[in-house]
C-alpha positions in Angstrom: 104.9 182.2 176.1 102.9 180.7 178.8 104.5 178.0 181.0 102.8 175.4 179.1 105.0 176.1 175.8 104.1 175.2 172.7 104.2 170.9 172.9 101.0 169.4 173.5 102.3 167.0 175.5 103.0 169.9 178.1 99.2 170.8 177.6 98.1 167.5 179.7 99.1 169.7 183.0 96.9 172.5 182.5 94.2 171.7 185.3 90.3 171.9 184.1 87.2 172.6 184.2 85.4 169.7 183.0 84.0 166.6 184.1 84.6 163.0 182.3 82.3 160.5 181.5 81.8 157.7 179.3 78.9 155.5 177.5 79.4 152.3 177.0 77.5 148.1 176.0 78.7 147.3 179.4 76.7 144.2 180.2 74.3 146.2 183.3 73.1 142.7 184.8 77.0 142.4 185.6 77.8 139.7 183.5 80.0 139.5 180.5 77.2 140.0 177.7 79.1 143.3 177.1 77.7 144.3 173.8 74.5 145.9 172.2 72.5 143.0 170.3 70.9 145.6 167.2 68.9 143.4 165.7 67.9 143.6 161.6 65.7 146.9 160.4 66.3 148.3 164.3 68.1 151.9 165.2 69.3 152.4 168.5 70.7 155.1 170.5 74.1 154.8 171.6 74.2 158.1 173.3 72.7 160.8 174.5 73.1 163.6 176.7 71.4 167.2 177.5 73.7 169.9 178.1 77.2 171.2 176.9 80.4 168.9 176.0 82.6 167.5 174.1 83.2 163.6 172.6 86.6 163.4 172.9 87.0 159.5 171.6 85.0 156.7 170.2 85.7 153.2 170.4 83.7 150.3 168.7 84.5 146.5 167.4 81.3 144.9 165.5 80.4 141.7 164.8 77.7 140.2 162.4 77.2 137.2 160.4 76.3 139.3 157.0 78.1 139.6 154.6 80.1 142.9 153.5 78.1 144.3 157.2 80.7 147.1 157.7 78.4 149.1 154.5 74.8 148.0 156.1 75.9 149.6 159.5 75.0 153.4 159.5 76.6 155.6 162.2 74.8 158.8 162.6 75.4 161.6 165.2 72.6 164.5 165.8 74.0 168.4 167.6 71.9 170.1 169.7 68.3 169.5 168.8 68.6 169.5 165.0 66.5 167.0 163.2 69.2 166.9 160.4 72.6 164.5 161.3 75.8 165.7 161.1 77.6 162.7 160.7 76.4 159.5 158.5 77.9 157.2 157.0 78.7 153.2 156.8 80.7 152.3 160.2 83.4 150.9 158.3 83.9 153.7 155.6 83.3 156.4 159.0 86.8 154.7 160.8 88.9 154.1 158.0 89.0 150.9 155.5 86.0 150.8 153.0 84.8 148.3 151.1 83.2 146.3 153.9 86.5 145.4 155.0 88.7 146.2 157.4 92.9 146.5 158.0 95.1 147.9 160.5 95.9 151.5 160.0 97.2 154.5 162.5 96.5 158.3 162.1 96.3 161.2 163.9 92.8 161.3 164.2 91.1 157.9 163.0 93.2 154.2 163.8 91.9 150.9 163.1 93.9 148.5 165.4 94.4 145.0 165.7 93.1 142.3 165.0 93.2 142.8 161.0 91.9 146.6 162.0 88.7 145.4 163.5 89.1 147.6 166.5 88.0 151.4 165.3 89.3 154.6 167.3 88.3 158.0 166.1 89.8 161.2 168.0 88.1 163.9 166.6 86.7 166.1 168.9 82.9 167.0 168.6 81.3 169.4 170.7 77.8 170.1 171.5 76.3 173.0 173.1 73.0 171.6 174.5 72.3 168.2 173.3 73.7 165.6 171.2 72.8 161.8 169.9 74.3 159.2 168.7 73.1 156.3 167.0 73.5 153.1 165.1 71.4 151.1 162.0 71.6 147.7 161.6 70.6 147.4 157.9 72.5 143.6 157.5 70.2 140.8 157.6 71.4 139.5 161.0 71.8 140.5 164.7 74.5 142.9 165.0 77.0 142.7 168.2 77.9 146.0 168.9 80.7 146.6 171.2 81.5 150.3 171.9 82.9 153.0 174.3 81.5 157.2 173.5 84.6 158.9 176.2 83.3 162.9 176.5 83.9 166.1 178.8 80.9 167.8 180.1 80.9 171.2 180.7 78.7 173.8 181.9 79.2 175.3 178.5 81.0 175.9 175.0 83.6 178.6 174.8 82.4 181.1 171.7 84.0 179.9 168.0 83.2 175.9 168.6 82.5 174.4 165.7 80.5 171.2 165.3 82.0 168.2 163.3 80.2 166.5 160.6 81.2 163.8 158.7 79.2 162.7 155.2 79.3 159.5 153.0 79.4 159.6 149.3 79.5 157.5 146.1 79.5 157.2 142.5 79.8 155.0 139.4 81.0 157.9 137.1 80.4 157.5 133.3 83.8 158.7 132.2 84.0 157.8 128.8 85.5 154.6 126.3 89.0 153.9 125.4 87.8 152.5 122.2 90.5 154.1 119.8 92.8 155.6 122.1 96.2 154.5 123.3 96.6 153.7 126.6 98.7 156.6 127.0 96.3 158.6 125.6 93.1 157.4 127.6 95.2 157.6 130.9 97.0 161.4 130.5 95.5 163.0 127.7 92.4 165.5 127.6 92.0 168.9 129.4 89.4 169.5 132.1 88.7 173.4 131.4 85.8 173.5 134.4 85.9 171.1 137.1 82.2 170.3 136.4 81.9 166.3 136.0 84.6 165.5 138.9 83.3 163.6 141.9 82.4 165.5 144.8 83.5 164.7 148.5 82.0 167.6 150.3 79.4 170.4 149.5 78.5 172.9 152.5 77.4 176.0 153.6 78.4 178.5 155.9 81.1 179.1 157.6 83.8 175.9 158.5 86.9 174.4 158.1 87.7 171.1 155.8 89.6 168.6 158.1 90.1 165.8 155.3 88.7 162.6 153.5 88.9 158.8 153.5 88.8 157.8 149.9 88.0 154.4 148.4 88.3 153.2 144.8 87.8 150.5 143.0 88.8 149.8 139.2 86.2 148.6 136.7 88.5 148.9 133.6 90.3 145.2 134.2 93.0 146.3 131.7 95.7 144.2 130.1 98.1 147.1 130.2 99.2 149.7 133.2 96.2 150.7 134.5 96.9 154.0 136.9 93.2 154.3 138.5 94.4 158.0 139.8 96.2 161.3 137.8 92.9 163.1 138.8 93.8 166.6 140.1 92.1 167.6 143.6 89.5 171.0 142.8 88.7 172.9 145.7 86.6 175.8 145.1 86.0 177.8 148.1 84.0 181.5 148.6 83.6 181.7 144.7 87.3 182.7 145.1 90.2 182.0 142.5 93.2 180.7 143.9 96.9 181.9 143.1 99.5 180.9 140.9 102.7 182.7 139.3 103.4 183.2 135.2 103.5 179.1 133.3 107.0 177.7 132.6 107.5 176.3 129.3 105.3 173.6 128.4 106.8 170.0 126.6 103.9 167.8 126.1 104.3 164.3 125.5 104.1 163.2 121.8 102.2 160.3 122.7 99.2 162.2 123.8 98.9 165.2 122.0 99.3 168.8 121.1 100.0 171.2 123.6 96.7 172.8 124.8 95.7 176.6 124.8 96.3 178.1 128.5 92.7 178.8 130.5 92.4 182.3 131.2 91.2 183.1 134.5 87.2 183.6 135.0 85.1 184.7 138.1 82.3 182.5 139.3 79.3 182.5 136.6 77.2 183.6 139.2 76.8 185.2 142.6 77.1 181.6 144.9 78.2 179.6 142.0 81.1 179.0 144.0 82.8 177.5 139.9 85.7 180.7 139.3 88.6 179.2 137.9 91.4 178.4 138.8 89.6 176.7 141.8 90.7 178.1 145.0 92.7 175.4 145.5 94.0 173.1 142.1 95.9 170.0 142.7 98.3 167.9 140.6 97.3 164.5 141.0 95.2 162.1 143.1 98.3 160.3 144.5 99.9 164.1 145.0 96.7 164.8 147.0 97.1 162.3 149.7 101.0 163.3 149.9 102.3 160.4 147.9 103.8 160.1 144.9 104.6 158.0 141.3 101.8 155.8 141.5 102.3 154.4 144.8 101.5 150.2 144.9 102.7 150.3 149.4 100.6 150.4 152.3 101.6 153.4 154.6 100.3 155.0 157.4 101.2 158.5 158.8 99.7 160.9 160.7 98.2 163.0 158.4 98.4 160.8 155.1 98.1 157.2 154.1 97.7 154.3 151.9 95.4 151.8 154.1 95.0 149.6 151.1 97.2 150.2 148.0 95.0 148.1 145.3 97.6 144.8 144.6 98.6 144.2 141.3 97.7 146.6 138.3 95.5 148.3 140.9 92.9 146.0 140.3 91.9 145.1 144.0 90.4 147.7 146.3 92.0 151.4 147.4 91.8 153.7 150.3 93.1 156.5 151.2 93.5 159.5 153.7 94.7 163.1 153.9 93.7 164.9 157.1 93.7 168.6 156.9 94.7 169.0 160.6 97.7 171.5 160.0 96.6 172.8 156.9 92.8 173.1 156.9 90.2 174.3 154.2 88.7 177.4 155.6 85.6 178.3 153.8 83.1 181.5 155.4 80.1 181.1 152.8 80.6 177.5 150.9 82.9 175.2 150.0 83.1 172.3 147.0 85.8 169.8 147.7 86.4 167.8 144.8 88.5 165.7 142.5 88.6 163.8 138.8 88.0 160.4 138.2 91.0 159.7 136.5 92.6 162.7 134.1 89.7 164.9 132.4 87.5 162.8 134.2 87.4 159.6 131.9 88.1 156.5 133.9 84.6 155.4 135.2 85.8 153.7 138.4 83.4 152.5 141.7 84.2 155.5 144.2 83.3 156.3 147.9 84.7 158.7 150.4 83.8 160.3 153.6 84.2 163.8 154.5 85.3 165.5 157.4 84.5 169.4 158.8 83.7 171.7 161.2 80.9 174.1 160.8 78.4 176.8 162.3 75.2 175.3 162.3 72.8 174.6 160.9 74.2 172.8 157.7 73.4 171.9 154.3 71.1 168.8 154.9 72.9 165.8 153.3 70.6 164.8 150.8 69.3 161.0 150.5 71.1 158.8 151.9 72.3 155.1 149.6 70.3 152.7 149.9 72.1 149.6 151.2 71.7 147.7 148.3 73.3 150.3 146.1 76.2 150.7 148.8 77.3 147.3 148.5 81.0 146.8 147.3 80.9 145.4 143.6 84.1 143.3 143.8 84.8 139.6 144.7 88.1 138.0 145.9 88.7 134.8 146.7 87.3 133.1 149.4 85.6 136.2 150.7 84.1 136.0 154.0 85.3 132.2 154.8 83.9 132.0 158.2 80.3 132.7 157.3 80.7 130.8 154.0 82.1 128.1 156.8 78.7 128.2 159.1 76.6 128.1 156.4 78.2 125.0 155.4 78.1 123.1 158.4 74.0 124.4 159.1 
């Protein structure tokens, strides 16, 4: 063991070989103007820099009189040269809370501090071996103020093995299916899913990476009378068109309530060479709330460092959810491809608003991401009271 032992606290005395540096909206006239004024339709660069490094933290705070803004901000972040981001997303749904809102949470990684979580830290580090970018959208319909801090290490170059990060936005309005008929037990826990094939998808990439986790929002659009669980969707993740493991069933007691006991799913290998779809997925779940390392439906906020509630959806779930699980100790180690995913509700049949972001490390190049939402369709469908008071307030009083 060296003399640094195993803490990483002990780590800060190892002496290196790098030097620190920062961008910044410092106000250059030497005023107090400290802030980036993005103004609406307009991109601008946040950062850039030639050479070999590392962003070791990014801070930012935003203000903007649209409303729901935190969804018609796009962060994206560009590694060495390619035309293709690696990170983009909605600014708000990137640090933590979505929904265009915000609330205090702390992480490992990712922390959203006072006030009311309006002050967004990510720690993930992302290198870059000869260039990098970093840039901001302002798709609202006002000015933007933009207030940030982009800390990195330069170096004179990447050790061998550095993966970049990448970080992708997602969403969906699944179908699912009615509960016309059914009981409420039976719409909630019955069904089988046999494939994996209609669950919503986080994260779809190629090559060779390492999952590092997900921020996960949803929304419920059933607005039942009764108990209305939006989650009890396993987690699938299907990685190197590989099964994963298990040991011999126990015996099975099915509930009465939702029906016969099912006939057992033999193992298959992937249809295909690249299908990446053999079954049992790599990695099979129990439950969304199991997933993100909670438990029995959970209705508490709670933040830890590599799991938490930021919002836990009030009463009967019927206000928004987000989530996160960070595979820091544990991460998904693909060489090929990986397919994270999970259902929307048992078998797939709640039909819920969902978004996420997902978070790896990869060789490049990557799988592009595909369109990006448009910012009408990216919009958060809900309404609570008195939503966005100080605007509402302005507009008002002219």
């Amino acid at each position: 063991m060296s003399n640094l032992g195993l803490s990483p606290l002990r780590g800060l005395a190892k002496l290196r070989a790098a030097k620190t540096r920062r961008f910044s909206s410092y106000d250059r006239t030497g005023g107090n103007d400290d802030r980036f004024h993005v103004e609406p339709g307009k991109t601008e660069i946040i950062a850039e820099h030639s050479g070999a490094g590392i962003i070791t933290h990014i801070w930012a705070t935003l203000a903007c009189e649209s409303e729901n803004f935190l969804r018609k901000i796009v962060l994206r972040a560009y590694w060495d040269g390619e035309a293709e981001p690696s990170i983009e997303a909605p600014i708000g749904d990137f640090f933590g809370m979505g929904h265009g809102r915000t609330a205090n949470y702390a992480s490992l990684p990712m922390q959203a501090s006072p006030e009311d979580g309006k002050a967004f830290n990510c720690y993930f580090p992302m290198p870059f071996g000869s260039h990098m970018k970093l840039t901001v959208t302002n798709e609202a319909e006002h000015d933007l103020l933009f207030y940030y801090y982009v800390d990195l290490e330069l170096h004179e170059e990447l050790e061998e093995g550095m993966g970049r990060f990448h970080a992708q936005y997602r969403q969906s309005q699944p179908k699912g299916m009615s509960d016309a008929s059914l009981t409420n037990e039976e719409y909630l826990f019955g069904g089988e899913n046999v494939d994996g094939k209609e669950n919503y998808t986080m994260l779809e990439a190629e090559g060779r990476g390492h999952y590092v986790g997900v921020l996960y929002s949803v929304y419920s659009r059933r607005r039942s009378d009764v108990w209305d669980w939006y989650g009890e969707g396993d987690d699938m993740i299907f990685i190197d068109g590989e099964q994963g493991l298990s040991v011999p069933d126990t015996v099975r007691k099915p509930d009465p309530r939702i029906g016969p006991k099912a006939t057992l799913i033999e193992p298959r290998p992937e249809s295909a060479p690249g299908a990446n779809d053999a079954w049992p997925p790599t990695l099979h779940g129990t439950g969304t709330e199991d997933y993100f390392n909670t438990a029995w439906c959970p209705t508490q906020e709670y933040s830890a460092p590599y799991h938490g509630i930021i919002a836990a959806g009030g009463p009967n779930w019927t206000e928004p959810v987000t989530l996160y699980r960070w595979h820091i100790e544990d991460p998904a180690i693909f060489q090929k491809s990986i397919r994270v995913t999970i259902e929307h509700g048992h078998a797939n049949r709640r039909s819920d608003d969902i978004s996420s972001v997902a978070f790896w490390y990869q060789a490049e190049p990557h799988k592009p991401f595909g369109a990006f939402p448009p910012v009408n369709e990216r919009v958060p469908t809900f309404r609570r009271p008195f939503k966005e008071m100080e605007i509402a307030v302005k507009k008002a009083r002219g």
